[in-house]
Structure formats: structure tokens, C-alpha cells
C-alpha positions in Angstrom: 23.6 -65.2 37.8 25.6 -62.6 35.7 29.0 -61.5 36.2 29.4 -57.4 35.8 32.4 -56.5 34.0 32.3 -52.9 33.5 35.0 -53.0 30.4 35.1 -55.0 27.8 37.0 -54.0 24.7 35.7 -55.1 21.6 37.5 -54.7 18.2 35.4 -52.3 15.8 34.5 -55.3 13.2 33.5 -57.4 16.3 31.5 -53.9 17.5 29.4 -54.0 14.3 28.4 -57.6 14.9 27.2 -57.2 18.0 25.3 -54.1 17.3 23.8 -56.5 14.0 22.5 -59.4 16.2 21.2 -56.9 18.7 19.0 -55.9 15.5 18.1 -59.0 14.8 17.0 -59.9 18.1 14.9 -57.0 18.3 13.3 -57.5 14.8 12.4 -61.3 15.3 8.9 -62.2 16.0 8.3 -62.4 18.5 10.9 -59.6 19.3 13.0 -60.3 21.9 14.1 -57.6 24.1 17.7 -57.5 23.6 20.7 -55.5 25.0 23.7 -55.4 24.0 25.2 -58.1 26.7 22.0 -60.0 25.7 23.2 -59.8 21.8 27.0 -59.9 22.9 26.6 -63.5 25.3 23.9 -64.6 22.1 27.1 -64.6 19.5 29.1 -66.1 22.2 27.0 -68.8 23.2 26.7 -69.9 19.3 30.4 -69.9 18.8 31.2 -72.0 21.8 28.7 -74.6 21.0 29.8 -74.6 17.4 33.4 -75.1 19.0 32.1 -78.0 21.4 30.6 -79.5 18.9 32.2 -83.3 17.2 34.9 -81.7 14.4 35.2 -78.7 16.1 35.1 -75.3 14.4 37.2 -75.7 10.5 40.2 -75.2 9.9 39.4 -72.2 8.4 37.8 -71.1 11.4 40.4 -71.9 13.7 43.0 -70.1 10.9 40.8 -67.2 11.4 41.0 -67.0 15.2 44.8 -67.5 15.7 45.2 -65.2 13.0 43.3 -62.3 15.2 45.6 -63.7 18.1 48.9 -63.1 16.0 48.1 -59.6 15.4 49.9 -58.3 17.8 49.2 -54.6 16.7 45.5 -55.7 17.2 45.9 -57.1 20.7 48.1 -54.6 21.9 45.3 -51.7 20.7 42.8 -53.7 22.6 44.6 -53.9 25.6 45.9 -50.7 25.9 42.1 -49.3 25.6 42.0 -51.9 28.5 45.1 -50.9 30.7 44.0 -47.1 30.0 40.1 -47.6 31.3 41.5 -49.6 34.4 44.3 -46.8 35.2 41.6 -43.7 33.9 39.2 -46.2 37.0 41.8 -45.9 39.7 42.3 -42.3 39.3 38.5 -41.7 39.5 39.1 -43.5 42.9 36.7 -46.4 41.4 38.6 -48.8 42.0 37.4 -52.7 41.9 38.4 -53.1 45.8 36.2 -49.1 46.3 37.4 -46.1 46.4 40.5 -44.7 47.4 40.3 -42.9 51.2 39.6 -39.4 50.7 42.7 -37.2 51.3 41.9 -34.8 54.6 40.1 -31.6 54.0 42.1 -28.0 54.9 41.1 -26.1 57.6 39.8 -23.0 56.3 41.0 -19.9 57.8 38.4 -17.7 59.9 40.1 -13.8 58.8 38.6 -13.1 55.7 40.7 -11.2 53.5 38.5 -8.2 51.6 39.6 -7.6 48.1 41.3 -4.4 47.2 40.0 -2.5 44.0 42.6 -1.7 41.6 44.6 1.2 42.1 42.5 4.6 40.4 38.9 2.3 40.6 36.5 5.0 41.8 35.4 3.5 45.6 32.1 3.1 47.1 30.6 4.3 49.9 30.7 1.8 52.5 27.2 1.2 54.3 28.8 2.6 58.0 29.6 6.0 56.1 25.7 6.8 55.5 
């Protein structure tokens, strides 16, 4: 039923919205048990069917939206966090297609080296001189 996107980027002022109807929610009666996808598809739902609806959204509204798609500073700050969670993904081998084939493991060598104490370290006994 859902679709699972593991990173959305959401602009701070947008943030603080969500995290406000996910309050509300929560505090009407009766209290509906509300995440923050619940809260996040809640605000979207109203602003599509405020958008479907005859007039449309105001001009004011609209002025408002293209306005936040303008900023290019904005946009690029969102999709950078974007670009970087999708490359920071890949390099944790998570990518969306799975994980990236393990590299081969080394052999490990079967003569174990002893460590030699630092030149003047008093020695120990070793348990075959008893």
C-alpha cells in the first residue's frame, strides 16, 4: 500500500510543520496514533485536495510555491543533503539494487610471528625453562 522511501529531505520550516500536525494528531480526541509519515502524507493530502479543488490554490499560494522553487540556494541545499545520503548509501554497500559484492577475504598466514620486547625490557622466563 505504502511506498518506502528511506530519504526524504525536508526544509527546516517544513520540518517544524510536520513535527506540529504530528502533535495535533496525537492530542485530538480521540487521539490518533500518528507518526511522522502519518503527519507528513496528512499535510500532503490537505494541500493536494486544496490544489484539486475548483480555483485552485490563490495566487498567493501559488506565488508562495514557485517562490520556494526559485530559490535556488534552497533547492540546491536540499538536494545536496539528497545526493550526499544517496552517495554516504552506496558506500555503506546499501545500495537500492543491495549491496555491493563483498571484496575477497586474505588468506591469513599460518607462521605466527612472536613479538619481540623492546631492547633492555627485562625478559620472562619462558614456561619450557621451569
Amino acid at each position: 500500500m505504502g511506498v518506502i522511501k528511506k530519504t526524504v529531505i525536508l526544509h527546516d520550516a517544513i520540518e517544524r510543520f510536520v513535527r506540529q500536525t504530528q502533535a495535533i494528531l496525537i492530542q485530538v480526541e480521540p487521539p490518533i496514533e500518528a507518526t511522522y509519515s502519518t503527519a507528513l502524507n496528512f499535510m500532503l493530502l490537505a494541500a493536494i485536495h486544496e490544489a484539486a479543488r475548483p480555483g485552485g490554490l490563490s495566487a498567493e499560494t501559488r506565488g508562495i510555491l514557485w517562490d520556494f522553487a526559485r530559490d535556488a540556494a534552497t533547492v540546491d541545499e536540499l538536494n545536496l543533503h539528497e545526493r550526499m545520503d544517496a552517495v554516504r548509501a552506496a558506500w555503506l554497500g546499501h545500495e537500492p539494487h543491495g549491496p555491493a559484492p563483498a571484496a575477497p577475504r586474505p588468506r591469513r598466514s599460518r607462521t605466527v610471528k612472536r613479538a619481540q620486547p623492546p631492547v633492555g625490557a627485562p625478559t620472562l622466563p619462558s614456561p619450557t625453562d621451569a
